[in-house]
N, C-alpha and C positions, 0 to 999 in steps of 0.2 A: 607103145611105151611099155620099157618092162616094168617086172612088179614092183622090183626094188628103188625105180626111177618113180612110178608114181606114189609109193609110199614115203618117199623121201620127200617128196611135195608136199603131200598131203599134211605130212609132219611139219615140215616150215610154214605152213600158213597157218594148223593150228598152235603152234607156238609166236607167230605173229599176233595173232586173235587174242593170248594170255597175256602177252607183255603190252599190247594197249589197254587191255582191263586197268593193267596196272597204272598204266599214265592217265587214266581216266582217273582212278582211284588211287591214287598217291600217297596214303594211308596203310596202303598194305606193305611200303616201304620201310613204316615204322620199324617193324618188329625186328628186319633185318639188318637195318642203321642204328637206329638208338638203342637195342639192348643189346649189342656185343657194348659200345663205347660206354654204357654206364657199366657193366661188365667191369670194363677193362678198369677204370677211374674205383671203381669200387675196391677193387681188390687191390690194384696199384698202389690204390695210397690209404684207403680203411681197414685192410687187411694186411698189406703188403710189409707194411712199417712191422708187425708184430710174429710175423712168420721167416723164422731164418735169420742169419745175420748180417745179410748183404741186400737191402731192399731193392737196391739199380739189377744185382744177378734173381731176383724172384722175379719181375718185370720180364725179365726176355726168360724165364719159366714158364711164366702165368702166356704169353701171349699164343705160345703152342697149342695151349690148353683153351683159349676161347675162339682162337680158330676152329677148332674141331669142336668143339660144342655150338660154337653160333651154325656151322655148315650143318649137325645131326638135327638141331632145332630147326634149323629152314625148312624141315621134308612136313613140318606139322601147317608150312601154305598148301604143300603137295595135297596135303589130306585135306584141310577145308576146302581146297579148290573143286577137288572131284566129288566130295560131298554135295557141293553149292550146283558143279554141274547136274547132280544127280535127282538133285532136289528141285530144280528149276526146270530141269525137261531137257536141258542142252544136249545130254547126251541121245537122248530121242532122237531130237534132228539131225542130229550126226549121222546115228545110224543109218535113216533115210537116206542120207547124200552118196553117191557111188566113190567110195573114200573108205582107206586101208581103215580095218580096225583097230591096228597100232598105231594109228597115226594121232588120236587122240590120246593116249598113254606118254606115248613119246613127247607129244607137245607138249603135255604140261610138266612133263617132269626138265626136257630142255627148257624151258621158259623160267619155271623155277633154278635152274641150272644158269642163267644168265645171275636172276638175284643173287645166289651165293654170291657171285664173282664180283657184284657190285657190293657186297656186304664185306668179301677181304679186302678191296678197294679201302672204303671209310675203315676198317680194323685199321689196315697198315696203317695208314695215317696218322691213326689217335693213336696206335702203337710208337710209332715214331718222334709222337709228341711228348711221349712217359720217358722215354729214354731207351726204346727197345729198339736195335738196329740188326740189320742180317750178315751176320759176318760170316757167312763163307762165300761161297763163286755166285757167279750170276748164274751160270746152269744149274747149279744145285738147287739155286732159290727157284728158278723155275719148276723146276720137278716138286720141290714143293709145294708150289700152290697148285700140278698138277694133280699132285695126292689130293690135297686137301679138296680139290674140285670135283677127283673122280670117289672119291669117299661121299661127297656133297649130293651127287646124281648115283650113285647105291642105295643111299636111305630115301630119296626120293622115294624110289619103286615101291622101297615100306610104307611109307607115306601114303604112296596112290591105295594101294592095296587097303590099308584104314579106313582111308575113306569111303573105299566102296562096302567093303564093309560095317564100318558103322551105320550106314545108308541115309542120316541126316547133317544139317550143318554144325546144331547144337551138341548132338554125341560126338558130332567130328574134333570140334573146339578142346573136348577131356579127351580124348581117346588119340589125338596128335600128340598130346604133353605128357602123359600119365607113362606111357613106357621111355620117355624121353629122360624123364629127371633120374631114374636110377642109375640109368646106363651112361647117361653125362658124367652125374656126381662121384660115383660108384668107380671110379677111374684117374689116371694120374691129371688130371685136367690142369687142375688146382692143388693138387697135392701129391706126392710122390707115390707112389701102389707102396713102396715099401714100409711105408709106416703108418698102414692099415692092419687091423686083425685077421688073424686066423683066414675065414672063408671069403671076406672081404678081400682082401690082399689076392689070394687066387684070381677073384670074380674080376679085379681091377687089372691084374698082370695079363689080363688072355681076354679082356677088353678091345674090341677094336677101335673104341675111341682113344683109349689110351694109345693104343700102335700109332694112330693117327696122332695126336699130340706129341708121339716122342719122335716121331717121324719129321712132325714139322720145326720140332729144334734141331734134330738131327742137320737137316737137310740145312736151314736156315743159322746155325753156327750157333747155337744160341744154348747146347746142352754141355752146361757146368759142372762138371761131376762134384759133388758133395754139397751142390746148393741144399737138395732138400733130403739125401739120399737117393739111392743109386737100385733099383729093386736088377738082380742077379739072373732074373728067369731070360726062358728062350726067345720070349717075345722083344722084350726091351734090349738086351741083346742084337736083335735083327727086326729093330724095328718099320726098316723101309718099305723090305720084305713080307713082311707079320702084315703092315698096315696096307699093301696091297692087294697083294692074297685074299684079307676080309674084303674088300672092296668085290673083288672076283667073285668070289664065295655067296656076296648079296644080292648082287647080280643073277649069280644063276639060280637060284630060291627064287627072289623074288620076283624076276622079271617072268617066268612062266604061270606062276602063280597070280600075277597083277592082271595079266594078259586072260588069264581061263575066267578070273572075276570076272573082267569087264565082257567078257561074251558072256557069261550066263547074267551078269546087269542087263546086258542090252537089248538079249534076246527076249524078255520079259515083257 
């Protein structure tokens, strides 16, 4: 059997292994289902009414925007996950089993990689229920939710990488969220880059969540020009491009980097 044949195994069973955790514990489902949809309700109609003058065109804005922040929030399971195995010993017996060393990386970040997809699942729907519809092609929506997936499994690897680093569940629990809220917020998510200050405004336009959010109106028919302002930069611009590129860009940072952790984790 070659390498790449039994790493590929080894990978499908520990991502078997994470997604029954999960049906065991149905709880970890929360975070991924109920806070995009109270998300969405929040801003839809708490917020939604008081920003802009068209609240039906803020709706298919805002929904860009909690796509790509509910998928950058999922990678903070990544990190409790590998925290918890780390803390528990699971990866110990890993190690022991004659089983690729990626193959535990790869499973949890594919296993997490399922969740996103069941979390755009319930978005779409409570999107659909506000008034937010995809109006361009069925291919384009595709590629959409492909960005949005392959963006989903990029911050995983940051995720994993946290975790091991942090080295417990409790630091895991701050140290998933803490880099998460600036880079969310700090971005056209919810509000347009262009009518942000000064350094702000930069930090939000060359944002990869933002690329990711303008990318998913793009693609999904949904970007209105003058709903909230239009920011002029290179990014926004070419944001399909911009937003995969980052995707690539995380990828190869952090997947060599999650990879050297987890051998000097494991060698310990």
């Amino acid at each position: 059997m070659s390498v790449i044949t039994a790493g590929t195994r080894d990978s499908g069973v520990v991502t078997w292994r994470n997604l029954m955790n999960v049906r065991r514990q149905p709880d970890l489902l929360l975070g991924a289902t109920l806070q995009p949809i109270m998300f969405v309700l929040l801003f839809a109609f708490v917020f939604g009414n008081s920003i802009g003058d068209d609240p039906g065109a803020y709706r298919e804005f805002l929904m860009g925007g909690i796509f790509a922040q509910t998928v950058a929030f999922n990678s903070a399971y990544t990190t409790i996950g590998m925290a918890a195995d780390l803390e528990k010993g699971v990866i110990d017996r890993f190690r022991s089993l004659p089983m690729s060393r990626a193959a535990v990386l790869i499973g949890r970040t594919t296993s997490d990689l399922v969740v996103s997809a069941l979390g755009l699942l319930v978005m779409s729907v409570c999107g659909l229920l506000v008034g937010w519809r995809i109006r361009g092609s069925v291919l384009d929506a595709v590629f959409g939710y492909g960005v949005l997936l392959l963006f989903s499994f990029a911050v995983s690897w940051v995720g994993a990488w946290v975790g091991m680093v942090s080295g417990s569940v409790q630091v895991a629990q701050s140290a998933g969220f803490i880099w998460m809220f600036p880079v969310t917020f700090i971005s056209s998510a919810f509000v347009s880059a262009s009518s942000m200050p000064g350094p702000l405004k930069a930090f939000a336009e060359w944002n990869p969540v933002t690329a990711v959010a303008d990318a998913a109106r793009e693609l999904f028919g949904n970007k209105r020009a003058g709903v909230l302002g239009q920011s002029d930069a290179w990014p926004a611009q070419h944001s399909v491009l911009y937003a995969t590129l980052s995707c690539v860009v995380l990828l190869v940072v952090f997947t060599p980097i999650a990879v050297a952790k987890y051998r000097k984790v494991a060698s310990k």
